[in-house]
Residue frames as qw, qx, qy, qz and C-alpha x, y, z in Angstrom:
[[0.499, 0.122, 0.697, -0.500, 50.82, 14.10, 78.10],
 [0.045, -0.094, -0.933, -0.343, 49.36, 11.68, 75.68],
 [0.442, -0.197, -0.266, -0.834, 45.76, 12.14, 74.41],
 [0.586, -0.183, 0.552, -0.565, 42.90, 10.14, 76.20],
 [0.102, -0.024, 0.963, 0.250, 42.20, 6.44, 75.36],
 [0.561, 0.104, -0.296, -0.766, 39.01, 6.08, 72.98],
 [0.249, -0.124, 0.955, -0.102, 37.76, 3.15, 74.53],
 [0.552, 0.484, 0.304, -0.607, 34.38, 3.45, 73.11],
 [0.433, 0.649, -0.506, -0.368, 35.75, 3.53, 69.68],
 [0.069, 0.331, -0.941, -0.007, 38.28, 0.26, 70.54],
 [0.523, 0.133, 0.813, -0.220, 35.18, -1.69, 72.31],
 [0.671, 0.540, 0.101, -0.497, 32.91, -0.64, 69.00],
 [0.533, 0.560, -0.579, -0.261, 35.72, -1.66, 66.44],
 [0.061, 0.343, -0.932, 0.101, 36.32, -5.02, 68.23],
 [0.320, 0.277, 0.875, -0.235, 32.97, -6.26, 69.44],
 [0.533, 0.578, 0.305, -0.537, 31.26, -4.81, 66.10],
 [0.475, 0.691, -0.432, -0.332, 33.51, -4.26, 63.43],
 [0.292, 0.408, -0.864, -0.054, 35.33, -7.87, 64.43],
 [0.817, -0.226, -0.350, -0.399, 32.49, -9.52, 65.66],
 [0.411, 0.167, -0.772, 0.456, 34.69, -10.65, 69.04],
 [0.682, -0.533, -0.495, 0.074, 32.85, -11.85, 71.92],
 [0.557, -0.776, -0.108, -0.276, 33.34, -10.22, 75.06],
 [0.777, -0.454, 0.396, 0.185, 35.97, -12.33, 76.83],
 [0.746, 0.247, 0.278, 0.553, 38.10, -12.98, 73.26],
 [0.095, 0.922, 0.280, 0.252, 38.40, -8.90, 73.47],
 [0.372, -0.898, 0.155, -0.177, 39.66, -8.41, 76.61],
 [0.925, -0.149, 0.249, 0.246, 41.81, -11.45, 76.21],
 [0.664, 0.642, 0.033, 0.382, 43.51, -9.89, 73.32],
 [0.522, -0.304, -0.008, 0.796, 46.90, -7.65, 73.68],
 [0.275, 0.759, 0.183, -0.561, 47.14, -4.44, 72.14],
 [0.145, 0.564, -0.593, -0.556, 49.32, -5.27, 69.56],
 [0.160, -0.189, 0.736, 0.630, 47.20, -7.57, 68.86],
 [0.168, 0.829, 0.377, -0.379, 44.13, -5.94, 68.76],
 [0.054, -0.659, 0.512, 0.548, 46.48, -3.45, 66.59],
 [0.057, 0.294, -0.781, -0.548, 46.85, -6.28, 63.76],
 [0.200, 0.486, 0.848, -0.069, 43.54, -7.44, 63.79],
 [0.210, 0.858, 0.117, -0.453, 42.47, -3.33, 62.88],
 [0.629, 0.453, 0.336, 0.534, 44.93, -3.13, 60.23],
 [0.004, 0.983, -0.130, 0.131, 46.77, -0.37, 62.02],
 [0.723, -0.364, 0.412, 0.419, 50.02, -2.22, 61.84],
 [0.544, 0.435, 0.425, 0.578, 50.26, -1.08, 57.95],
 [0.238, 0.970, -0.018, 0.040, 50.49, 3.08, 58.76],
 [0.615, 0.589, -0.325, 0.412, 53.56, 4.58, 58.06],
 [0.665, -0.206, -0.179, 0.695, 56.56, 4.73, 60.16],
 [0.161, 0.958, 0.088, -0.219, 57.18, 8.46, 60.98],
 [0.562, 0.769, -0.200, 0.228, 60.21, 10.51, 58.73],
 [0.733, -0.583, -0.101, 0.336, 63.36, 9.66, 59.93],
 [0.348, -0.765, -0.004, 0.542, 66.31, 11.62, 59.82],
 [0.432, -0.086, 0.692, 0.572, 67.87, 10.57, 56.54],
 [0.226, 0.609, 0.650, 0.393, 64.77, 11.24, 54.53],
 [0.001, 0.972, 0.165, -0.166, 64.16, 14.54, 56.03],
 [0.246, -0.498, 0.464, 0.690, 68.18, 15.63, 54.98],
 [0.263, 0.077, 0.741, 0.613, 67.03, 14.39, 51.42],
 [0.154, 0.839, 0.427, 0.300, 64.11, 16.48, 50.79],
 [0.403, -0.834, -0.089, 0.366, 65.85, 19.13, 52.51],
 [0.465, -0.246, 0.605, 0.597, 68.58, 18.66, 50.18],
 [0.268, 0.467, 0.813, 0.223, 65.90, 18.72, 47.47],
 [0.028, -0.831, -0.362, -0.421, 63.82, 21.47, 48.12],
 [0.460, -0.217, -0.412, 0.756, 65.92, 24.10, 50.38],
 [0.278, -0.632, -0.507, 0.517, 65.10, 26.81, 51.81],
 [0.190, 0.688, 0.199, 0.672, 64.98, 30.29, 50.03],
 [0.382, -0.162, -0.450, 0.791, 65.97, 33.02, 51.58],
 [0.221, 0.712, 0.475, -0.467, 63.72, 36.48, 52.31],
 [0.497, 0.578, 0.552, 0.339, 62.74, 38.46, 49.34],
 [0.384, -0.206, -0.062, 0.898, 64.11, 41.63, 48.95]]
């Protein structure tokens, strides 16, 4: 189950932080709402490949005798 939607937050960061009217708000999508925040630029999570290379990198140790 997925966290609750912060709508507060969204209406504050669109109709304050981007100064959008009312109607040009709701009009919007999410994605692009989304690139209007500049939350199209976090990262991508780790996919498999990178996690084998640090893995590869920094292995595991076994228990300490």
């Amino acid at each position: 189950m997925s966290a609750p939607f912060d709508w507060p937050a969204l209406l504050r960061a669109g109709l304050q932080t981007l100064r959008l009217r009312p109607a040009e708000f709701w009009a919007l999508t999410p994605a692009e709402l989304s690139l209007m925040l500049g939350l199209d630029h976090c990262p991508l999570p780790m996919g498999r490949a990178r996690f084998r290379e640090l893995a590869a990198r920094h292995p595991d140790q076994g228990p300490t005798p």
